[in-house]
N, C-alpha and C positions, 0 to 999 in steps of 0.2 A: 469599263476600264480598259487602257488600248496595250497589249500585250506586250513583251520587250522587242518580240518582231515588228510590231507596229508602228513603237518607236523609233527603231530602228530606219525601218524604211520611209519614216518622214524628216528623218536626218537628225532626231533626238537619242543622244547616248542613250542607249538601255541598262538596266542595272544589269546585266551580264558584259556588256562594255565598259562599264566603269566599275567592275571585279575584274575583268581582265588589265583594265591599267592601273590597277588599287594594285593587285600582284604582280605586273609589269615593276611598277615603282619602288615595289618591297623586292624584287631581286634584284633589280640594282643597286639598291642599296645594301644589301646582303653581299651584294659581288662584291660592289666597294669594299666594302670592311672585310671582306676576305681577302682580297685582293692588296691590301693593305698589309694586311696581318701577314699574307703569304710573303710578300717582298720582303718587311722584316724579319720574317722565320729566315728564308729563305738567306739572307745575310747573315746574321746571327749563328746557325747553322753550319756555314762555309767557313764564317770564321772561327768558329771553335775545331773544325777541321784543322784548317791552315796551324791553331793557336795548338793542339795537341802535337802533331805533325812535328811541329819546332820544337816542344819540348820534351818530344822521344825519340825521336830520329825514325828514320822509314822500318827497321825493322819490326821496334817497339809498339809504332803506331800501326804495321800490318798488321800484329796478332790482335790487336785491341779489334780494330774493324771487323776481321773477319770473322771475330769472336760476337759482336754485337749482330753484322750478319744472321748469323744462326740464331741469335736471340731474338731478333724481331722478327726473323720467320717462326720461332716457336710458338712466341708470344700471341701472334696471328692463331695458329691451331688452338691453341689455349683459350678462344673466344666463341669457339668452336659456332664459328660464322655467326652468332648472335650483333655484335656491333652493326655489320652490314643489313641483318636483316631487320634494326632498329627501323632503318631510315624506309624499308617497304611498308613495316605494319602500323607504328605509331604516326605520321602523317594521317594516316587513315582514322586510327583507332581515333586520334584527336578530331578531328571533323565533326566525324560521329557523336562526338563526345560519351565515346563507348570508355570511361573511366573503368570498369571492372578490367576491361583487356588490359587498360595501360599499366593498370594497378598488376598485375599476375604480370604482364609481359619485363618490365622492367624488375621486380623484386624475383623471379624465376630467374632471368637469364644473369641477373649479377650474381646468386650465388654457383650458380653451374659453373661458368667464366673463373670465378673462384677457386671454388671445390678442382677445377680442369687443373689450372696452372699450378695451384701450389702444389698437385700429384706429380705435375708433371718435372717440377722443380726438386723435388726430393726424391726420385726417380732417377734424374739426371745425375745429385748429387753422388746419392748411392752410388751408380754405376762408375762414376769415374774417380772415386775411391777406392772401389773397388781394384779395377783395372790398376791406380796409382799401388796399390796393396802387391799386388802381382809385378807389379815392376814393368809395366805394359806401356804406363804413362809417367815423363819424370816429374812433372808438375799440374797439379790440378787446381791450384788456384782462382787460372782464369775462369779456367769455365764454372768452379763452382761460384765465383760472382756473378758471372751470366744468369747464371739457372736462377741464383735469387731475384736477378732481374724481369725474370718474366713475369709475374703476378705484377708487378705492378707495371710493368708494360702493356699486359693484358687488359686490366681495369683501364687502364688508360685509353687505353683503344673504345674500351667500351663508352665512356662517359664522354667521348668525345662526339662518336654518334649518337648518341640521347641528347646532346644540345644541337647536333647539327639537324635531329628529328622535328628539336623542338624550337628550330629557327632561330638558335642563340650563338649564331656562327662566331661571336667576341668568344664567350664561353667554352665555345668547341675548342678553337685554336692558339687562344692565347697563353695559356698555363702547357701546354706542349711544346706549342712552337717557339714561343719566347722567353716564358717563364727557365723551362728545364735547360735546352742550351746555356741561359746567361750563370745559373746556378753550376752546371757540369763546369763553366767557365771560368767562375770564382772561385768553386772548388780546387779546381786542377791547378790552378795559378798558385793559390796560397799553398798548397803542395813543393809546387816547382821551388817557390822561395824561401820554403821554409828547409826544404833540403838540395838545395839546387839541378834537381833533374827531378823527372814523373816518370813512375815507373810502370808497366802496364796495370799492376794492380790496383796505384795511385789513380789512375784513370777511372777504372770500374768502381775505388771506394768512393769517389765523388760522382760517379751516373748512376750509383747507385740509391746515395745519399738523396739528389737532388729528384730522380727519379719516385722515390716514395711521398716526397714533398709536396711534388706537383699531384701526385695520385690525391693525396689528402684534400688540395684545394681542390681539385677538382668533384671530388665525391660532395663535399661542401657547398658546391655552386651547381649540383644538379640533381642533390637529393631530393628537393621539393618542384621540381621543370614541372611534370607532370602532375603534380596534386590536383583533384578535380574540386569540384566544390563538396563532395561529401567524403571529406578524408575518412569514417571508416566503413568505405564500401569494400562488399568482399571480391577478392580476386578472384579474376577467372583466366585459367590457364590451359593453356593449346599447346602444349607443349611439342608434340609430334608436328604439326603444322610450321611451325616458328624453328622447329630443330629441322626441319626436312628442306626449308627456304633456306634456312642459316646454312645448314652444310652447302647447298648449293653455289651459297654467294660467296663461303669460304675458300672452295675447293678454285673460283672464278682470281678470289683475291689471294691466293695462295700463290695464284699461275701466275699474277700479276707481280708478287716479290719477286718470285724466279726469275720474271724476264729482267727487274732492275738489280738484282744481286747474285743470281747466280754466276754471272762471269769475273765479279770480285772472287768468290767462293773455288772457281775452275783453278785460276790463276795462284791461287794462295796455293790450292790443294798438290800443285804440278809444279810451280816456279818456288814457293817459298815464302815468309813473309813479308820478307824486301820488298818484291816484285808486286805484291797485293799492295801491299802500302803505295808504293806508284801508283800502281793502277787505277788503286781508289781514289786519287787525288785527282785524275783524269776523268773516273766517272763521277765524284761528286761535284766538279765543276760544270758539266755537261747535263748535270739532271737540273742548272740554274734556270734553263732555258724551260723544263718542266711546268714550273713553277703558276706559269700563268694557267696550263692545263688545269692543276688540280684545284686554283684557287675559282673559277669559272663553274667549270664540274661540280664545286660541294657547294656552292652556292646555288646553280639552275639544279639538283639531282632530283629536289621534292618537287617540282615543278612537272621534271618529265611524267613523273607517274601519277598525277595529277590529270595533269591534260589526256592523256593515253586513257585514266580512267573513266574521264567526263567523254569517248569519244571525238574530242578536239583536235584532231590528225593536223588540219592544216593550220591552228594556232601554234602546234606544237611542230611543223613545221618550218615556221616563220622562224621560231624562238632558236631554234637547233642550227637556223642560217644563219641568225644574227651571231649566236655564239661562235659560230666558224671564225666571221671575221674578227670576233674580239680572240679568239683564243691564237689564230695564227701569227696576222701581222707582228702582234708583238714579240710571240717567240722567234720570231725571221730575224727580227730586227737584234735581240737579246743573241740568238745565235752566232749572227755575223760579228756582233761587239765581243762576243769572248773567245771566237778566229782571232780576232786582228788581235785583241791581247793576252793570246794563250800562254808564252812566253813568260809574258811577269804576273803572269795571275798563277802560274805553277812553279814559278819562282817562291811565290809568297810560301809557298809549304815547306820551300829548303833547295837548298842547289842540286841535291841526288833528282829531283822530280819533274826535271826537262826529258826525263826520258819519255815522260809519259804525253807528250804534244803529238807525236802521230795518231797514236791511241784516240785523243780529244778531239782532234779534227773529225775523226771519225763516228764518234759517238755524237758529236752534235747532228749528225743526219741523221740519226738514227732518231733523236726527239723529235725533230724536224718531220717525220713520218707521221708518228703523231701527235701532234699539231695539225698537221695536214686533215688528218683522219676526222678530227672532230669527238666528240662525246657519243661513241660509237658502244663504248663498254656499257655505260649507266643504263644509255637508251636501251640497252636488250637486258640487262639484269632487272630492272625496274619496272619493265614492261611486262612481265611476264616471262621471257625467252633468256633466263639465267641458265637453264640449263644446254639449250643450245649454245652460250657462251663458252659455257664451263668448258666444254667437249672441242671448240675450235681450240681454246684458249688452251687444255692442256698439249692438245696435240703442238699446238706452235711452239711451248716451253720445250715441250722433250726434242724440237727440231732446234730452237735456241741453246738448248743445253748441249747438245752433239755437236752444233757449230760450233758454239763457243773453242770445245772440247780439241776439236779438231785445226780448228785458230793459234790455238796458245800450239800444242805440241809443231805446227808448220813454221808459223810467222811471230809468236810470241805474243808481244801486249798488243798489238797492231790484228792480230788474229782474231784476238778476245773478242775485239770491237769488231773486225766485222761480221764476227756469229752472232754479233748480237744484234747489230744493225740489221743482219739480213731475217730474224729471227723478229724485228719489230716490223718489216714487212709482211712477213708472215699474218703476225698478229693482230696488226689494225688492216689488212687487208681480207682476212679473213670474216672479221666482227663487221667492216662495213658492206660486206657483200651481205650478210645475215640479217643487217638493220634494214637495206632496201629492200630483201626479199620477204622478211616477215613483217615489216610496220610500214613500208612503203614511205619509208624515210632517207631525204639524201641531206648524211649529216656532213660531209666534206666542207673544205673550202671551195671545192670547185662550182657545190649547189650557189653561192654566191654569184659565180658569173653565170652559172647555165642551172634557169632550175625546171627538170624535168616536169611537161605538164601531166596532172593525173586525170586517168580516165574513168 
């Protein structure tokens, strides 16, 4: 029998070439349907922006944002990195068909994720009743909505990467991305019409509402992802291993909120709510351009650590070039369209929100950076070198956070943006110096035109 090299070399596909375009074909189509999904989140999304916006006016809709802000970075800590470190160990464990892991690794980290958040939520409450009790705080409403929002923010987060482990990217993104937006949307409207304004607590009882709803489907459509064939195998649990990667990839995507919300967070905390509410209207328009990033990224991420584990450097080369060009050109192009109509696309939030177009212009470079960069983060989290990420990545945050800082108090919303713009140079320049140096990987655009030969 003539080997797959042998085939190979008499110009017959090998069954290791026709598993590489059996998966070739299954990311694309993965991408597709992400990418897909992304463009309608990613709408849906803005316009519930825009649609809240109108119906509280800048100040009302700054406290809400900057309130959910803090919410989806707790919610993050509250998963205590298990989501991200779904997408390292069950690709794997599933291969294997190591069913004990998968069995202990998913029924382990949903309760923990659990047990985290809802301490963390009554915790929160406590305190700032407390504080309201003392006369410290004159309303505590918001945030106690907040706080109840994180468990189910948290879970959500979680079962979102157990289908994206489990290559069910419709499953991952759909009930987040488009289910809850349209719900938060119906909500808040029948509000507005039933009493003719939304008030910010209006806001939170419908993200709150719709936010459990979607957690429900979702636990629903990923309770059984992983069943093996012998549903009562016994779990086997690694706990210290799974929690030692989890913090890791936490602490990596923790630094990651920071760079996209901490200068909402700067600006609320120094200028006011007003001025947050602008601001935010500037950076949610300017994270459109994003959007191809992340839908590309969660579609190729099981792939990179795949190939990286098969020793497949230059397969996994090829793929990380081609992703350059799918990931840039189109933000290039997305960027320059929401320049030329920055104007009435920050109109649509209300007429206070033209302040925020210098801001804009600014911040679209700053995606523009990475885009440029390529999939510099996954490559080194997934490969092994998460903790070298972790440690570029927070240093860059606390240099973004200082800029920021020092932006708003100089130059105001125009500041904001470019601590942060200069804060994502930082940070994708840092990760792609670490992906050439440790995987001998050139994930740029530039690998496109010039790709270094290896020796």
């Amino acid at each position: 029998m003539r080997s797959s090299s042998q085939l190979a070399a008499e110009g017959e596909p090998s069954l290791l070439d026709e598993g590489v375009i059996a998966g070739s074909v299954h990311l694309l189509r993965r991408a597709g349907v992400v990418l897909v999904v992304q463009v309608i989140g990613a709408g849906l999304a803005y316009g519930l922006q825009v649609l809240l916006a109108r119906m509280m006016g800048a100040s009302a809709y700054g406290i809400y944002t900057y309130v959910y802000v803090w919410v989806t970075f707790v919610s993050l800590l509250a998963g205590l990195g298990f989501p991200a470190a779904s997408i390292r160990f069950l690709p794997v464990y599933r291969v294997k068909e190591d069913w004990p892991r998968i069995r202990g690794f998913v029924h382990s980290t949903s309760r923990y994720t659990y047990v985290t958040a809802i301490a963390i939520a009554l915790c929160a409450i406590a305190s700032v009743e407390g504080l309201r009790a003392f006369g410290v705080v004159a309303s505590s409403s918001s945030i106690v909505f907040g706080a109840l929002l994180v468990p189910a923010l948290a879970g959500s987060m979680l079962y979102t990467e157990f289908a994206r482990a489990g290559h069910r990217v419709g499953i991952a993104f759909i009930p987040p991305m488009i289910a809850r937006p349209i719900l938060i949307g119906l909500g808040a409207g029948l509000l507005f019409v039933l009493h003719g304004t939304l008030s910010t607590l209006g806001a939170f009882g419908a993200t709150l509402l719709s936010a459990y709803a979607v957690l429900a489907v979702q636990y629903m459509l990923t309770r059984h992802l992983f069943d093996g064939p012998e549903t009562k195998v016994r779990p086997i649990v690694e706990l210290r291993e799974w929690f030692g990667v989890g913090i890791s990839l936490l602490a990596a995507g923790a630094f990651v909120v920071t760079f996209l919300q901490v200068d909402i967070v700067i600006v609320g905390a120094i200028l006011g709510p007003r001025d947050a509410g602008i601001y935010a209207a500037a950076s949610k328009t300017a994270t459109l351009v994003g959007f191809v990033v992340v839908a590309v990224n969660a579609a190729a991420a099981p792939q990179f650590a795949s190939l990286w584990s098969l020793g497949q450097v230059e397969e996994l080369q090829r793929l990380v070039s081609k992703l350059a060009s799918i990931i840039f050109w189109p933000s290039l192009a997305i960027a320059v369209g929401i320049a030329v109509l920055s104007g009435p696309l920050l109109a649509l939030f209300g007429p206070e929100f033209h302040e925020a177009r210098p801001a804009l212009l600014v911040l679209l470079v700053s995606q523009l950076v990475s885009a440029a960069a390529g999939s510099v983060g996954y490559l080194l989290t997934l490969t092994g070198y998460h903790r070298e990420a972790t440690i570029a990545l927070g240093l860059s945050a606390l240099a973004c956070a200082l800029l920021a800082v020092a932006g708003v108090l100089t130059l105001g919303l125009v500041g904001a943006a470019l601590g942060t713009t200069i804060g994502f140079l930082l940070w994708n320049g840092s990760l792609y110096w670490l992906v050439v140096r440790k995987l001998g990987i050139y994930p740029s655009i530039f690998s496109t035109i010039h790709l270094p030969r290896r020796r």
